[in-house]
C-alpha positions in Angstrom: -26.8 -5.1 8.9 -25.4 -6.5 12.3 -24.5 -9.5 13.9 -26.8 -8.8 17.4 -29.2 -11.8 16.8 -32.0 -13.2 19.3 -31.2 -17.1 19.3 -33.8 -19.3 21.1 -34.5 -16.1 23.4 -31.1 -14.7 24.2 -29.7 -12.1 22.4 -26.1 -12.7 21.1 -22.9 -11.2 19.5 -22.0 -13.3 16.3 -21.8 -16.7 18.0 -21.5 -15.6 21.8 -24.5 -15.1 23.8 -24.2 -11.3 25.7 -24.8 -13.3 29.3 -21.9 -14.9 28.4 -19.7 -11.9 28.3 -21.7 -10.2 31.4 -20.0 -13.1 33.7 -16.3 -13.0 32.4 -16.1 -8.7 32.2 -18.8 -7.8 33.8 -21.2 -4.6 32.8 -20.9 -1.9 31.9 -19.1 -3.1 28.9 -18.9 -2.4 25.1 -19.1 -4.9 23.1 -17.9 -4.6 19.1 -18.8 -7.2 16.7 -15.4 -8.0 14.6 -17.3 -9.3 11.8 -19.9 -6.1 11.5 -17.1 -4.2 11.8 -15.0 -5.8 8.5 -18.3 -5.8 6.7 -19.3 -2.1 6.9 -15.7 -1.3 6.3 -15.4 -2.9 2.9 -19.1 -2.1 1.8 -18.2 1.6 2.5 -15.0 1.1 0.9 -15.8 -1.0 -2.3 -18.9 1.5 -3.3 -15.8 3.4 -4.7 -14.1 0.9 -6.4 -14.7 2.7 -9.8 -12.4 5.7 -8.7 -9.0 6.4 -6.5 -9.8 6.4 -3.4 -8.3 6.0 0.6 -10.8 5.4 3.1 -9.5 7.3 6.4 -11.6 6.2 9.4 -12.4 8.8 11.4 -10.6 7.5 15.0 -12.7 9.8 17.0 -15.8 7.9 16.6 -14.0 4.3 18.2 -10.0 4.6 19.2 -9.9 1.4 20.8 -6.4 -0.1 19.8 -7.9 -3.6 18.4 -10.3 -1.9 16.3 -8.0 0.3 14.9 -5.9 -2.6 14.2 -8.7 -4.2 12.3 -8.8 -1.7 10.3 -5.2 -1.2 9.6 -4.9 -4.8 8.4 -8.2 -4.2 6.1 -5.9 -1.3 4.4 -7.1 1.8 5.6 -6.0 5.1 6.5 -8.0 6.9 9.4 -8.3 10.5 9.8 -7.7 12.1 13.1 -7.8 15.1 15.5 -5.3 15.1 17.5 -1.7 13.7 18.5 -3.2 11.1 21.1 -5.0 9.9 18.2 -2.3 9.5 15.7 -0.4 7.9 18.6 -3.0 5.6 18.6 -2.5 4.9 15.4 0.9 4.1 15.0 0.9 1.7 18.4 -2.1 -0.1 16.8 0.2 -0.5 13.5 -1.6 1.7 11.2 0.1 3.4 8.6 1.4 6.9 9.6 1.5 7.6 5.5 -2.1 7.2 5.4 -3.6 10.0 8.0 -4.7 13.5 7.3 -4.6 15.1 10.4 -8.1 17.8 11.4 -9.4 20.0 13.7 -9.0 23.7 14.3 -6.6 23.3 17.7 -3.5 21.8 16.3 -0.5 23.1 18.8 3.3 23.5 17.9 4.2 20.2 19.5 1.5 17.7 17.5 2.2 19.7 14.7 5.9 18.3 14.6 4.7 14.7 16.1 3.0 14.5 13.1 5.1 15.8 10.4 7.8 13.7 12.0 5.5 10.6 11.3 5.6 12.0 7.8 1.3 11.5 7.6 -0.3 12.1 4.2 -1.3 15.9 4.6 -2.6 18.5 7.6 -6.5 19.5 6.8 -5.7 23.4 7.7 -8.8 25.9 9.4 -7.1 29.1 9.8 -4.4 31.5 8.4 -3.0 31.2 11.9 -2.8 27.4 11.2 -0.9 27.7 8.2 1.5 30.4 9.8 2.6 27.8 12.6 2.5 24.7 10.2 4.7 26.9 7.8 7.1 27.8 11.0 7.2 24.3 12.3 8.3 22.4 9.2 11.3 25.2 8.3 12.2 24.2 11.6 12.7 20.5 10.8 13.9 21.5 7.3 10.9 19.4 5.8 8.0 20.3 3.4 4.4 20.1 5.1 1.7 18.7 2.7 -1.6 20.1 3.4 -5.5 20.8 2.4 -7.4 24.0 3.3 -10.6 22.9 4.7 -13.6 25.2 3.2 -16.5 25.9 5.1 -18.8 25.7 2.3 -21.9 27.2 4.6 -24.1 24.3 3.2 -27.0 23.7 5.9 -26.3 19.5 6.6 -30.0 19.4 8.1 -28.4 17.4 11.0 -28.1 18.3 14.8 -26.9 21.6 15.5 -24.2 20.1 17.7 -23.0 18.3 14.8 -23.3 20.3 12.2 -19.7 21.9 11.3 -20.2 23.3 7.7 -22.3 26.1 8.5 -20.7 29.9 8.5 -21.9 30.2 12.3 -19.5 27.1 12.9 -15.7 27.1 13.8 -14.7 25.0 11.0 -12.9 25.8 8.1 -12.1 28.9 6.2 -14.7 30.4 3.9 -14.3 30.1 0.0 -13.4 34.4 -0.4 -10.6 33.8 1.9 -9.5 30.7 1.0 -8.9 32.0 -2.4 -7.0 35.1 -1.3 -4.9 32.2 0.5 -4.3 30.2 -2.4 -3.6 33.2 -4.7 -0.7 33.7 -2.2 0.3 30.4 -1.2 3.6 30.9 -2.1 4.8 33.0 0.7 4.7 29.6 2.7 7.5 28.3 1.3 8.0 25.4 3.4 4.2 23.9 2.8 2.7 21.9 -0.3 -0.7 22.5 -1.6 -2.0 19.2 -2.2 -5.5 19.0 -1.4 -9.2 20.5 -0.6 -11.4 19.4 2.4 -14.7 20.0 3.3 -16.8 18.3 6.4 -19.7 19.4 6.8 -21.7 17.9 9.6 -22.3 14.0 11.3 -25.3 11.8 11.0 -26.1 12.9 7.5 -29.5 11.8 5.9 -30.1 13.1 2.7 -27.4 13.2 -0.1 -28.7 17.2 -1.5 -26.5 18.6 0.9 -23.3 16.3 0.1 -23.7 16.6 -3.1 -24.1 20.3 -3.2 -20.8 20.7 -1.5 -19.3 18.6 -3.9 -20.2 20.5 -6.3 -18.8 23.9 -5.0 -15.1 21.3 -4.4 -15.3 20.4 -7.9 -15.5 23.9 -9.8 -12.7 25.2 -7.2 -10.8 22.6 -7.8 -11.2 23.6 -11.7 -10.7 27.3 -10.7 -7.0 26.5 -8.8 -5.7 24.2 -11.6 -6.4 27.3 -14.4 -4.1 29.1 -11.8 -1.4 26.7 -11.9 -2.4 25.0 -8.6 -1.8 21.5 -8.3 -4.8 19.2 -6.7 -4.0 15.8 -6.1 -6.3 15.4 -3.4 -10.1 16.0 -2.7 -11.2 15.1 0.8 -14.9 14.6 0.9 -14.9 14.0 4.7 -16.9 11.5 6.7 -20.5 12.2 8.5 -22.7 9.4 6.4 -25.5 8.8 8.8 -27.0 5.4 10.4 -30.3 4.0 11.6 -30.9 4.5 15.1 -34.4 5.2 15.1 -36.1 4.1 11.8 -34.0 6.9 9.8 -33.4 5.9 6.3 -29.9 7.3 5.6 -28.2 6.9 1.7 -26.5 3.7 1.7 -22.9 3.4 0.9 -23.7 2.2 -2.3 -25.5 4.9 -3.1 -23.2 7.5 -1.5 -20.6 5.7 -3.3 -22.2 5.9 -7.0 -23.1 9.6 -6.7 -20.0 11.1 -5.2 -17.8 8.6 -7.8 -20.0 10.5 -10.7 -19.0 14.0 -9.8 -15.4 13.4 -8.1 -14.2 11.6 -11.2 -14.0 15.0 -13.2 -11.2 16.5 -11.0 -8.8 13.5 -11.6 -8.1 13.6 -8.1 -7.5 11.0 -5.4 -10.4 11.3 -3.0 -10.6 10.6 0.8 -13.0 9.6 2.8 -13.7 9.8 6.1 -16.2 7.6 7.4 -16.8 7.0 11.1 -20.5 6.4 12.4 -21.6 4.7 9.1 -18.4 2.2 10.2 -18.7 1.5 13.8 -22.0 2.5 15.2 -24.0 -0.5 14.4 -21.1 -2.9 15.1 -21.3 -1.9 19.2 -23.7 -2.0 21.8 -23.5 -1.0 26.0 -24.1 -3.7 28.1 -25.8 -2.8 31.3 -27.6 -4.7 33.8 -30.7 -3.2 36.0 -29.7 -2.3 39.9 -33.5 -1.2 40.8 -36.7 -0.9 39.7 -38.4 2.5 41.3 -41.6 4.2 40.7 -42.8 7.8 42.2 -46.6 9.0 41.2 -45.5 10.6 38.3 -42.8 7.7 36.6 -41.5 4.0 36.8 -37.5 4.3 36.4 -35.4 1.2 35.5 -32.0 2.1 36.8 -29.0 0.2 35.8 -25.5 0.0 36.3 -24.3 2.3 33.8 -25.6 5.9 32.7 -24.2 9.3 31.0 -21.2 9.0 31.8 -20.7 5.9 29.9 -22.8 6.8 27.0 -23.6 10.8 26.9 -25.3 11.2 23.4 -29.2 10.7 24.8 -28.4 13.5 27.6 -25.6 15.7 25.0 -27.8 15.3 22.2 -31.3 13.8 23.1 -30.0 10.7 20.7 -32.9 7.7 20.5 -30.9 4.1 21.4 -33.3 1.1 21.1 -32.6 -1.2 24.0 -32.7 -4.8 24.3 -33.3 -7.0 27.1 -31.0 -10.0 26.5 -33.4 -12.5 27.3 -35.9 -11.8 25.1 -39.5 -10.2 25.7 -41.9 -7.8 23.9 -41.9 -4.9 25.8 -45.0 -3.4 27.4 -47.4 -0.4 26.5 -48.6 -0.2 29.7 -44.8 -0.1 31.1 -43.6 3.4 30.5 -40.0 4.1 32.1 -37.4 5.8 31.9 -33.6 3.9 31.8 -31.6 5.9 34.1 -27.8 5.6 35.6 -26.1 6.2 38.7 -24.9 9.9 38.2 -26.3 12.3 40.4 -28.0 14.6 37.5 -31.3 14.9 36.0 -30.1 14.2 32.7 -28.2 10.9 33.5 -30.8 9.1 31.3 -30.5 6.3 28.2 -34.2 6.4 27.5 -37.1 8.8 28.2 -40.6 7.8 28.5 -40.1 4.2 26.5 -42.3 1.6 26.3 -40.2 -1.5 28.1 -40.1 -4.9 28.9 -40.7 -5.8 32.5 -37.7 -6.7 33.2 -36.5 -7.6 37.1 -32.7 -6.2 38.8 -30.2 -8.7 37.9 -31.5 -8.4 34.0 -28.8 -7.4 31.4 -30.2 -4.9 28.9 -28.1 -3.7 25.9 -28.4 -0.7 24.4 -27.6 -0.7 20.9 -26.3 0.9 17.7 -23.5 2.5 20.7 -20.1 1.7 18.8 -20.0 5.5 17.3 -19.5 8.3 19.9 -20.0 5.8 22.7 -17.1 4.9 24.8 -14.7 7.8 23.4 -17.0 10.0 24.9 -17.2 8.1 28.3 -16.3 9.8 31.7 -15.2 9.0 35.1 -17.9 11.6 36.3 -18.9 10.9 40.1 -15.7 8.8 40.0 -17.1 6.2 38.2 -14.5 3.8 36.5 -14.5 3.6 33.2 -16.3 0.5 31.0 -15.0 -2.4 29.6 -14.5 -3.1 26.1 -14.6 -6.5 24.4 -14.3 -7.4 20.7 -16.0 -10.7 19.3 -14.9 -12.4 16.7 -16.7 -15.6 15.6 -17.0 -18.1 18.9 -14.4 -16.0 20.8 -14.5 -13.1 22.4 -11.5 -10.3 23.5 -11.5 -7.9 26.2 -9.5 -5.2 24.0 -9.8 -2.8 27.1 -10.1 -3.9 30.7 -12.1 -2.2 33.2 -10.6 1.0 34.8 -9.9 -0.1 38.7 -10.4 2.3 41.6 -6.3 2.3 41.9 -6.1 3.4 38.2 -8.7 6.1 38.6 -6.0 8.2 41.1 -3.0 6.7 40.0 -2.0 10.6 37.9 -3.2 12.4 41.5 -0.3 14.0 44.1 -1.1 15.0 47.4 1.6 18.2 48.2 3.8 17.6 50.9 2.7 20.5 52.7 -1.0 19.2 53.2 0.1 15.9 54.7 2.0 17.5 57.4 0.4 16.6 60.7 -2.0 19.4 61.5 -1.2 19.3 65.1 
């Protein structure tokens, strides 16, 4: 459920009407819908009431400051990859005590930014992680807590691009490994065993697959504990899939009651990492059509915003419905595709839709766009970034304003030597 709702024609956010928005930030812009955003936090979160449990939002699905602060004051942790991210963090006020820290490039100096911010543990991917972690916190005299990530090669029957749990995939370290690892762990003397972590993919439809890596977590957790391992912590990761196109993805209640069934065996505390199940039904792109154009072969709406302010249709070939905001059944007999303004062939939002006949001036919005949306924006073809706004109730916030022409080359230098007079 969301809170974009036709009223008496118009298509609004909560109790703002989208037209409304269009004239005070302009398009493109996001717009995030504070109350979809609370709701789908707590449902996720309360679906595993019956067992300790942090919920870590995954910030590389939506890192705007305000929505991280939304869900800081709802109590949760967030899970990130990087230090900008856990910089973003701590300036929105989350708790630094609440973040496990991913990804397989961790360098020396976010390594230290985050043990100095004393965050819960460090998911590890590689021996050559746990060297460097190991290095860096003898250095500050401190003890590292941290998870190995296993790479369960579990198929997550998901988008290639997506998929991360898969021996093919960079993720992780395999099971045979990890246990050599573990059976040696205490060479590292300045890191702390705490935890296991498996992710295995995004967009996740079927539970078989979660449930099956679950299941390989549990017995190893068994397996370390006979060895005198300690496992406080079982980190299930994130990837619980939405409906973008008629999908019919587990519900969190559902994905809550079967996990809670298995995970309660191990006695551990178990994170989550949601992201797309969060956010991506709690945003939309606001665009508005430039032209109409048609060739002998296709009609093209083109609007004001393209790829490089939403990339999943051209990265991915990711289905987005889209809305006109003043409301009309679109047309069989109006096939189009939604294009941008970047000069590639893949700069598209929509291929061969059926559409409303909408005029230039219109205001479309392209929904289910808060997950993977502006975070993955560019200022390709030198186009400023989008707006974001956050509505909440009767009012709305822009939480980000839109990138200015000056802001775009404010990091640029010309070298002295090129702005001597040629002569």
């Amino acid at each position: 459920m969301h809170h974009f709702n036709y009223r008496d024609g118009e298509l609004y956010c909560e109790e703002v009407p989208l037209q409304k928005i269009a004239e005070a930030a302009g398009t493109p812009t996001y717009v995030y819908s504070a109350a979809t955003l609370t709701r789908h936090f707590q449902a996720f979160d309360e679906s595993f009431r019956n067992l300790d449990h942090l919920t870590c939002f995954s910030v590389k699905a939506l890192s705007n400051l305000a929505v991280l602060r939304l869900f800081a004051n709802l109590g949760g942790g967030f899970d990130i990859v990087s230090g900008g991210e856990l910089y973003r963090v701590e300036k929105a006020g989350g708790d630094t005590r609440k973040v496990v820290f991913s990804g397989v490039s961790k360098t020396e100096a976010e390594l230290d930014y985050a043990l100095s911010k004393d965050i819960l543990m460090f998911n590890v991917e590689s021996e050559g992680e746990l060297e460097l972690l190991n290095r860096v916190a003898a250095k500050a005299g401190k003890k590292a807590r941290v998870a190995l990530r296993i790479n369960p090669d579990v198929d997550p029957k998901t988008h290639p691009h997506i998929s991360t749990g898969l021996k093919s995939n960079k993720f992780g370290i395999e099971p045979e490994k990890a246990r050599a690892i573990f059976r040696d762990f205490k060479r590292y003397a300045s890191l702390e065993l705490t935890g296991l972590d498996c992710h295995i993919g995004s967009q996740l439809l079927q539970m078989e697959p979660i449930m099956e890596v679950l299941s390989h977590l549990v017995e190893l957790v068994v397996e370390l504990r006979e060895a005198g391992l300690v496992i406080k912590y079982l980190d299930l990761g994130g990837g619980l899939g939405i409906s973008y196109n008629n999908e019919q993805p587990p519900l969190p209640a559902e994905y809550g009651r079967e996990i809670s069934a298995v995970a309660k065996e191990t006695g551990c505390t178990l994170i989550l990492e949601p992201g797309r199940v969060i956010v991506g039904n709690a945003g939309i792109l606001l665009l508005k059509v430039v032209f109409l154009k048609e060739t002998g072969a296709k009609r093209f709406v083109i609007a004001d915003g393209g790829m490089n302010d939403l990339i999943r249709p051209a990265l991915y070939g990711a289905y987005h419905e889209v809305l006109p905001v003043l409301e009309q059944a679109a047309s069989k007999n109006n096939i189009v595709d939604l294009v941008g303004p970047i000069c590639e062939s893949a700069d598209f939002l929509a291929k061969d839709r059926p559409f409303p006949m909408v005029k230039p001036g219109e205001l479309l919005a392209v929904m289910s766009a808060g997950a993977y949306g502006f975070v993955m924006a560019s200022n390709y073809n030198t186009q400023p970034l989008p707006a974001e706004v956050l509505v909440s109730g009767k009012e709305f916030h822009v939480v980000r304003t839109r990138q200015s022409y000056e802001h775009l080359l404010a990091s640029e230098r010309i070298p002295e030597f090129l702005l001597k007079d040629r002569g």
